[in-house]
Every structure is written in structure tokens, then in C-alpha cells.
C-alpha positions in Angstrom: -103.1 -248.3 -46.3 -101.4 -251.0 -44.0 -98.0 -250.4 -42.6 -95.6 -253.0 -42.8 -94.5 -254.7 -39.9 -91.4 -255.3 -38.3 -89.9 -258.2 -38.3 -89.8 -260.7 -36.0 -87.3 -259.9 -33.6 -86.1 -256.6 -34.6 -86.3 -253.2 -33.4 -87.4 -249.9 -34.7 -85.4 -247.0 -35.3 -86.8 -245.0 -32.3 -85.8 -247.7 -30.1 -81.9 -247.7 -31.6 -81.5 -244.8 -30.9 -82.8 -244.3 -27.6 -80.4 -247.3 -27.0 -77.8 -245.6 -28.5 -78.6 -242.7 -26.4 -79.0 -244.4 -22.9 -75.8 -246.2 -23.3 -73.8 -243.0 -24.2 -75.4 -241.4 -21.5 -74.0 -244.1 -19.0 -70.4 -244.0 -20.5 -70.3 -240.4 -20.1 -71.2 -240.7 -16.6 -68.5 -243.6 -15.4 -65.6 -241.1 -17.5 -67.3 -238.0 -15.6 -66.9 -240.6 -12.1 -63.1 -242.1 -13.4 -61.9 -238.0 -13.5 -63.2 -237.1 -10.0 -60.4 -239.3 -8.3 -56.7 -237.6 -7.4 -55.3 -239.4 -10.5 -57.1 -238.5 -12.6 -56.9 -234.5 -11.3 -52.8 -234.8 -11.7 -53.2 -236.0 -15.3 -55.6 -233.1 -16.4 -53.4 -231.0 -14.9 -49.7 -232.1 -16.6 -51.5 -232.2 -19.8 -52.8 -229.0 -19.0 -49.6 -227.0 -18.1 -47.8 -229.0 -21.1 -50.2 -227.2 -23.4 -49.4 -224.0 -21.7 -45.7 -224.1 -22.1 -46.0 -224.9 -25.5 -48.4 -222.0 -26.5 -46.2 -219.6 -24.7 -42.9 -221.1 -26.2 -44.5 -220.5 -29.9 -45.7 -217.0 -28.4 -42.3 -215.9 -27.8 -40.6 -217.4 -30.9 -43.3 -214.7 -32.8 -42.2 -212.5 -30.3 -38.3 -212.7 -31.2 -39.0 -212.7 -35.1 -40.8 -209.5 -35.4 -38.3 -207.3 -32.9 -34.7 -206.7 -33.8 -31.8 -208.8 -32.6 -29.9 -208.1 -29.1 -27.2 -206.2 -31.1 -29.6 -204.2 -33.3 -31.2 -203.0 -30.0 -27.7 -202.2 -28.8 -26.8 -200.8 -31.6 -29.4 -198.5 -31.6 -30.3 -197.4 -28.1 -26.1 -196.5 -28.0 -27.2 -194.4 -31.8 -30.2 -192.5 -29.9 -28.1 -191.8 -26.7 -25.3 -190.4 -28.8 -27.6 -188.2 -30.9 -28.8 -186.9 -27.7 -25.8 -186.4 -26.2 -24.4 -184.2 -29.1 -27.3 -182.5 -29.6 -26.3 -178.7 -29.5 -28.2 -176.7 -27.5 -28.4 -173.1 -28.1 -26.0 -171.2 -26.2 -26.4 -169.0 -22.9 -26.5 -165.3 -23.7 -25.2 -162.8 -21.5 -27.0 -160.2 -19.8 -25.9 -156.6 -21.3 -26.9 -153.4 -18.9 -25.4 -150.5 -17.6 -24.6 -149.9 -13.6 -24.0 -146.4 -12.2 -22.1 -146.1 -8.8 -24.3 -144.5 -6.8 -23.9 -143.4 -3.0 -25.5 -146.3 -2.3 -23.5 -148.6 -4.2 -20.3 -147.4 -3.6 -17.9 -148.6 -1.0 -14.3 -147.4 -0.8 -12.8 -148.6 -4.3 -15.9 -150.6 -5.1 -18.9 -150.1 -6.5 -21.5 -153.3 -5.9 -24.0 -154.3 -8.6 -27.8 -154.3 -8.0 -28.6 -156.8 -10.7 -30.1 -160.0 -9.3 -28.7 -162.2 -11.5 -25.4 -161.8 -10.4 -26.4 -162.1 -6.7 -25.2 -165.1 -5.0 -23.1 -166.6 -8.3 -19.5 -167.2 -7.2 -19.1 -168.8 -10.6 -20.7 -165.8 -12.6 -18.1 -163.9 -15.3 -18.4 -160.8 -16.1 -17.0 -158.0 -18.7 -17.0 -154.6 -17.7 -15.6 -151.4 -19.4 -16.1 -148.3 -17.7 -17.6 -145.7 -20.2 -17.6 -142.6 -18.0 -15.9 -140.5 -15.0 -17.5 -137.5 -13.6 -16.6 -134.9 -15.9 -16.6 -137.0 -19.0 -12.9 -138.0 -18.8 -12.4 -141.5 -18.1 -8.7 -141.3 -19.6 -6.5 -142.4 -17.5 -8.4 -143.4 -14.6 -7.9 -146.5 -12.6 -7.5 -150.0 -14.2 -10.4 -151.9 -12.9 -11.3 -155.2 -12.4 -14.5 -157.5 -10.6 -14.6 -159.3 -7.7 -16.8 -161.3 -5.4 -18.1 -160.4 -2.1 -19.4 -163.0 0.2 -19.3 -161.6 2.7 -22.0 -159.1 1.2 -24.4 -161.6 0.2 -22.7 -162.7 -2.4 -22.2 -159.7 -4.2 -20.1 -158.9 -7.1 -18.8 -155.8 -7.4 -16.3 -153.7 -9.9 -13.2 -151.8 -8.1 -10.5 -149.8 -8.8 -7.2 -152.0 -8.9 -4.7 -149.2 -7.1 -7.3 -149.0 -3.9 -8.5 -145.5 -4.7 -12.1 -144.4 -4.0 -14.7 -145.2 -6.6 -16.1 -141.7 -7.9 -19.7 -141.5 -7.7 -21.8 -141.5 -10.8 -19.1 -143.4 -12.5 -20.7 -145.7 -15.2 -20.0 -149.2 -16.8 -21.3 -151.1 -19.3 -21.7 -154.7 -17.8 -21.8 -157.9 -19.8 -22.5 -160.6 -17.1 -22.6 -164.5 -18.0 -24.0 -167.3 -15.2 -21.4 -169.0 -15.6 -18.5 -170.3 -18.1 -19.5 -171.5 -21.5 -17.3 -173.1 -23.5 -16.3 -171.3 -26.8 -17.8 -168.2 -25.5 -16.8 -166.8 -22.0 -14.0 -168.5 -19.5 -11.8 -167.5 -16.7 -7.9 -167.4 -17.4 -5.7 -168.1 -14.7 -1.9 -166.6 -14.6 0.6 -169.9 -14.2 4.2 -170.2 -14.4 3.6 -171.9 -17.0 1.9 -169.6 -19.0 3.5 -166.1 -17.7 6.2 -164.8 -20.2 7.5 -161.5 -18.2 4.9 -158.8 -18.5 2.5 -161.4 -20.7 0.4 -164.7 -20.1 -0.6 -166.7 -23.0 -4.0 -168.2 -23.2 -4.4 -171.9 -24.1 -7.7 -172.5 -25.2 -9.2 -174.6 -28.4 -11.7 -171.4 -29.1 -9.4 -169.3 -29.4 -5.5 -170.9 -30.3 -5.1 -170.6 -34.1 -7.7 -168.3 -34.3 -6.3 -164.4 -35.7 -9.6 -163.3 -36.5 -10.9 -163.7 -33.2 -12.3 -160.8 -31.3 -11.6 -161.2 -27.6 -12.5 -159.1 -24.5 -10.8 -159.2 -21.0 -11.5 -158.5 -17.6 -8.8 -159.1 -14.4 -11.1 -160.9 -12.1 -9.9 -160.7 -8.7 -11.0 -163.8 -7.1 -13.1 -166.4 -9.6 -15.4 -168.6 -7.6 -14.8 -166.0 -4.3 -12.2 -166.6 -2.0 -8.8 -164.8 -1.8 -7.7 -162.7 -4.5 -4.9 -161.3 -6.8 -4.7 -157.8 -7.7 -3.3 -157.2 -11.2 -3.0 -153.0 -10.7 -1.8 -152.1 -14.6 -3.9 -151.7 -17.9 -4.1 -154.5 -19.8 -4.4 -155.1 -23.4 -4.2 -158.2 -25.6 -2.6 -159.3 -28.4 -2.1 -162.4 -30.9 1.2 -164.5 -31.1 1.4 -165.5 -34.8 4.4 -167.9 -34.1 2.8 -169.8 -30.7 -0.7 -169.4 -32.5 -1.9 -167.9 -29.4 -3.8 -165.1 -28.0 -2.1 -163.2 -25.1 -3.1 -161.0 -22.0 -0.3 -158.5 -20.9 0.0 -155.3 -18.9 0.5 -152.6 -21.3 2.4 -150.4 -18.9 4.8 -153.6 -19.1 4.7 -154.3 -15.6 4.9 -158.0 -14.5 2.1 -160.3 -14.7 1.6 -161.7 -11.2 1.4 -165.3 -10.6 -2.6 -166.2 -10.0 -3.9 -163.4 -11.4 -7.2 -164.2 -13.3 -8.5 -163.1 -16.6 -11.9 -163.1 -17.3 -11.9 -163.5 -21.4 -14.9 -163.4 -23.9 -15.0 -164.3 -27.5 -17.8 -162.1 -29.7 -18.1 -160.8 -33.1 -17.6 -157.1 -31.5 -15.0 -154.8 -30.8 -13.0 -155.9 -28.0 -13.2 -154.5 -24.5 -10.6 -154.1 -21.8 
């Protein structure tokens, strides 16, 4: 079979498109020369970093929809730093033990603790009853009170308030709190103020208006260390219905001296002095 032949003239298809394709081929080139001048460079580049700014502008419009506004975030960063600041931790307990007054121990009216936790602690506050006397008896024996010894190595130790000599083998139960805690253990000072002759009235939101409350109290000679204030009478506490107050006084109704210090816990137990 004869194929037909092409017309005068003409061109095949083959040779189109290798036209097409040379010619293509050429413009290509002359664009590829037209962007390798300076120009050309700079307007690559604008267009470039126009394209940039725009994708990042739409980036952080998404960005802004899906988070909360500045307020909510305010709102509740200032929420989560309130809930952590009132979050209620559990309170300090006190260490309970018993000291004995040993010969080692005791020196002149003083017998000094060996428990390490209230070495060194100026700002410790203990409770101490004394719970026996050579012989059993411990009627009518010395008021005591607590006091801090720096001079000791910060040493606290409990003494007998009119100077005499602490007995050997004397015993005390010790209830000894680092440090103050509020509506639990805190240190009450004697003011003018606050002293009513033989008395001195406690002001404190644990324990005003509260009746019920079961406090104990220990004359603390010098809180913090320092100088001191001697307080040589028994004391004994009691509430004021009409002030709505709890009060310290000497119950041989001698006169509270001014700066005298009270070291007062609140517990569920029976109340120690």
C-alpha cells in the first residue's frame, strides 16, 4: 500500500514539533539569560519576600483564632496563680518528747535541751510542762519558762523563773514547733496596751471569739534571743466573755510586766501551763 504524500509545501508532524521544540528551547534560554542580570535578581527577590510576609501574616491570623484572647489569658493565668496561692498546705506538726535534766544538762536554773531540732532556731516555740520533781512532788515548785541561749550554740533551754537551781532528774514534757504557724502556735507579747493589772489579753483571729478554744501557755523569756523578761509567778488563762478574748494572767495576781512574752498554742487537748 502507498502512502500518501504530503503536500507541496507542507510539513510533517515530526518536523512541527521539533520546531515547536527548538523554539521553546531558545525562549527558555534568553528568560534564563534576562534573570541573570541585577534587575532582574531584585525583582525575584521583592516578589519573593512579598509572598513571605503574606504566608506568615495568614499564619498568625490562624494563630490568634484558635488561642484565647489577651484578657482570657489574663484572666486565667491571674485564676491559676490565685488557686496556687490559696492552696492550703498541711500544717507543721510539732515535735512531742520528753527531756530529763541531767548533770549534764543542767546549769544553775536551767536545764538545756539535747534535741537537734531546736538547736540553732531563735524563732523556735516551745510548750513545756514539767511532769515531775525528785520525789514525785512537783506541787509547788518553781514557775518555769524557756529561753534561748546563743551564746551556747543556740541552745534553748527551760529554767526556773525565781533563779533557783534546777533539780536533777527533773522531767518535762516538750512540745517544740520550728517556728510560728498561724492558727496553731504564736508568741504573745505583754504591751501597755494589752496589760490590764495582773492580766494581758490576747488579740488574735484564732483565738478572739473563740470559748471553746483549748489554749496552752508558756512565758518565753526572750523570743527570737536577745534580752529577756522574767515573768516569776504561775500563770493561768482564762476567757473574757464580754471583750471576746482569751487572757494570760499571774494567778498569784502579781503584775504582768511590760515585755514579758507568752508562748500560746491552740490544740484539741487539755491545756498546759
Amino acid at each position: 500500500m502507498n502512502r500518501a504524500a504530503s503536500p507541496p509545501g507542507s510539513l510533517s508532524a515530526n518536523c512541527l514539533a521539533e520546531a515547536y521544540t527548538e523554539e521553546y528551547a531558545r525562549g527558555f534560554v534568553k528568560f534564563i539569560e534576562k534573570l541573570n542580570t541585577p534587575v532582574a535578581v531584585v525583582v525575584v527577590l521583592v516578589i519573593f519576600l512579598t509572598l513571605d510576609g503574606f504566608l506568615f501574616y495568614r499564619y498568625q491570623q490562624h494563630q490568634q483564632r484558635s488561642l484565647p484572647s489577651g484578657e482570657d489569658v489574663a484572666a486565667t493565668s491571674f485564676a491559676e496563680n490565685a488557686a496556687s496561692e490559696n492552696k492550703e498546705e498541711p500544717a507543721e506538726e510539732p515535735i512531742a518528747f520528753i527531756h530529763r535534766a541531767s548533770s549534764q544538762l543542767v546549769v544553775d536554773n536551767s536545764t538545756y535541751l539535747d534535741e537537734p531540732s531546736a538547736t540553732a532556731n531563735p524563732d523556735a516555740v516551745l510548750l513545756v510542762e514539767r511532769i515531775s520533781e525528785p520525789g514525785g512532788n512537783v506541787e509547788g515548785t518553781s514557775p518555769i519558762g524557756v529561753w534561748y541561749d546563743a551564746n551556747r550554740g543556740g541552745a534553748w533551754a527551760i529554767f526556773n523563773q525565781d533563779r533557783s537551781p534546777m533539780p536533777e532528774d527533773a522531767s518535762f514534757e516538750v512540745s517544740l514547733w520550728k517556728e510560728q504557724v498561724a492558727g496553731a502556735v504564736f508568741v504573745h507579747r505583754a504591751t501597755p496596751d494589752n496589760i490590764v493589772d495582773t492580766e494581758t489579753y490576747i488579740d488574735d483571729l484564732s483565738t478572739n471569739k473563740t470559748p471553746d478554744a483549748v489554749l496552752s501557755v508558756t512565758p518565753n523569756w526572750n523570743p527570737g534571743g536577745g534580752a529577756g523578761t522574767y515573768n516569776d509567778h504561775p500563770v493561768s488563762i482564762r476567757y473574757d466573755t464580754d471583750e471576746e478574748k482569751w487572757v494570760i494572767l499571774n494567778a498569784d495576781l502579781g503584775p504582768i510586766p511590760q515585755r514579758a512574752a507568752f508562748n500560746v498554742e491552740i490544740s484539741d487537748g487539755t491545756a498546759t501551763l
